[in-house]
C-alpha positions as CSV (number, residue, x, y, z in Angstrom):
1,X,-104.5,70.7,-106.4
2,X,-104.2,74.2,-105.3
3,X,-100.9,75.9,-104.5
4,X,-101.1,78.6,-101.8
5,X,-98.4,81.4,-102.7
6,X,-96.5,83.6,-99.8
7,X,-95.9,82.2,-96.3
8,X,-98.8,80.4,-94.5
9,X,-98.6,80.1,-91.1
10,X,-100.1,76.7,-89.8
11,X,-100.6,74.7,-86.6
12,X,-99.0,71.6,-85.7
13,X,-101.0,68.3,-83.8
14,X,-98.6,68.1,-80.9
15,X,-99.9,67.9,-77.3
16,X,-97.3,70.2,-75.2
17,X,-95.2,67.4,-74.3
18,X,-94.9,66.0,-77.5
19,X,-94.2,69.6,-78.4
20,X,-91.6,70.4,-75.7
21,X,-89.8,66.9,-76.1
22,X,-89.1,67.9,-79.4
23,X,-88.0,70.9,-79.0
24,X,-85.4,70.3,-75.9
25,X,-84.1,66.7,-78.4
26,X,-83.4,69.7,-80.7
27,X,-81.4,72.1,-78.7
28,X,-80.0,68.9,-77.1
29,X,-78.4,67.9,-80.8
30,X,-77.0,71.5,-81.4
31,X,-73.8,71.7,-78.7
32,X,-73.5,75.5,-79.5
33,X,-76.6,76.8,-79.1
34,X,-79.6,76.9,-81.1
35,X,-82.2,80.1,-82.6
36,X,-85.6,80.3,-81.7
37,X,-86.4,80.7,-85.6
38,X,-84.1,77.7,-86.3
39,X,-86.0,75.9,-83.5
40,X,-89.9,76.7,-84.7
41,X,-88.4,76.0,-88.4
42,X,-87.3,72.5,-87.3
43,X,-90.6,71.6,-85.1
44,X,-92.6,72.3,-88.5
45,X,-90.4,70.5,-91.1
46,X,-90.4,67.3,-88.4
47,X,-94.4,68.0,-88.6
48,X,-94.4,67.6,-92.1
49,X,-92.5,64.5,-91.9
50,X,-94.6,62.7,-89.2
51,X,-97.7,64.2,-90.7
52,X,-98.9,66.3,-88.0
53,X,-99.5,69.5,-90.1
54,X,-102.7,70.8,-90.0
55,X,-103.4,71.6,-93.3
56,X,-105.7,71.3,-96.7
57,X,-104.9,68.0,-98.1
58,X,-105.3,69.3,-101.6
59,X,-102.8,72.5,-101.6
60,X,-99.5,72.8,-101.9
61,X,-97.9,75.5,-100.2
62,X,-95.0,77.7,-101.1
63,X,-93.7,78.6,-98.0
64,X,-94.5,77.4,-94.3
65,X,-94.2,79.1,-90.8
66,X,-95.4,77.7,-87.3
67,X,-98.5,79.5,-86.0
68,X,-98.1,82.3,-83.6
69,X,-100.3,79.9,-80.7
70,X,-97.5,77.5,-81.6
71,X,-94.7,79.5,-81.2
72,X,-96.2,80.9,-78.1
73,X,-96.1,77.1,-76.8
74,X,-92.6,76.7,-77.7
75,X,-92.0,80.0,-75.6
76,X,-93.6,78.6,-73.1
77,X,-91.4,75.3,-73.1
78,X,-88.5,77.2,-73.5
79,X,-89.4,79.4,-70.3
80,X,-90.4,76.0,-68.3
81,X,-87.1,74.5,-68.8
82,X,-84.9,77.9,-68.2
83,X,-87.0,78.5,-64.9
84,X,-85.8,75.0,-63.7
85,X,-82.7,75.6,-64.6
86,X,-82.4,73.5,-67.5
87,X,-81.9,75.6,-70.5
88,X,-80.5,79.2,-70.7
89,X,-80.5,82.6,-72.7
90,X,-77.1,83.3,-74.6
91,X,-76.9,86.7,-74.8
92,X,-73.9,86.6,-76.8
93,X,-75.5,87.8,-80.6
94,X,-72.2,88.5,-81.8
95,X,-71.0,84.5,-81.4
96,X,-73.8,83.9,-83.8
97,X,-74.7,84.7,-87.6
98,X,-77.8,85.8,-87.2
99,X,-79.4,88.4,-84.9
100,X,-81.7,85.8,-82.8
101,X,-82.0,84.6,-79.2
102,X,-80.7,81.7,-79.0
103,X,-81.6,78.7,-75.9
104,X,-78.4,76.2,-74.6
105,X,-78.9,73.4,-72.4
106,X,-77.8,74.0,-68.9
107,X,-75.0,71.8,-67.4
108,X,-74.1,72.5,-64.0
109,X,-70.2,72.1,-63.1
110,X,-68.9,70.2,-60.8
């Protein structure tokens, strides 16, 4: 068994609805608002638990991090749902304890 020291990005075996469904059942479970770090950190740890981490089978590795191609994808799911005004940007970085962007769902009022 090898261990891989430092952060190693790696890509995850969704298809972009897979992807985006868990993405948007994430920001759904977060009322206030979610990151876009906390939401790349969450598709990867539920990767590793459903197994869909594309990675050597005999190394360990210290730290994790999504891709850059998969983060793009989550951009672009992110930007899907905001452009049919389902999700939106709050702007508001002083609500939040750390300097991120962070994606709400969109509820119309009545």
């Amino acid at each position: 068994m090898k261990v891989k020291l430092g952060t190693t990005p790696l890509r995850v075996e969704y298809t972009d609805d897979e992807l985006k469904d868990r993405v948007l059942n994430y920001i759904d479970s977060n009322t206030d608002g979610v990151g876009f770090r906390d939401i790349c950190d969450h598709l990867l740890m539920i990767a590793n638990d459903e197994g869909k981490i594309i990675k050597d089978s005999d190394t360990d590795y210290e730290w994790m991090e999504l891709d850059r191609a998969d983060t793009l994808r989550v951009s672009r799911a992110l930007w899907q749902e905001i452009w049919s005004y389902r999700l939106f940007i709050d702007f508001d970085t002083t609500h939040y304890k750390a300097a991120d962007t962070y994606f709400m769902r969109y509820i119309p009022e009545s």
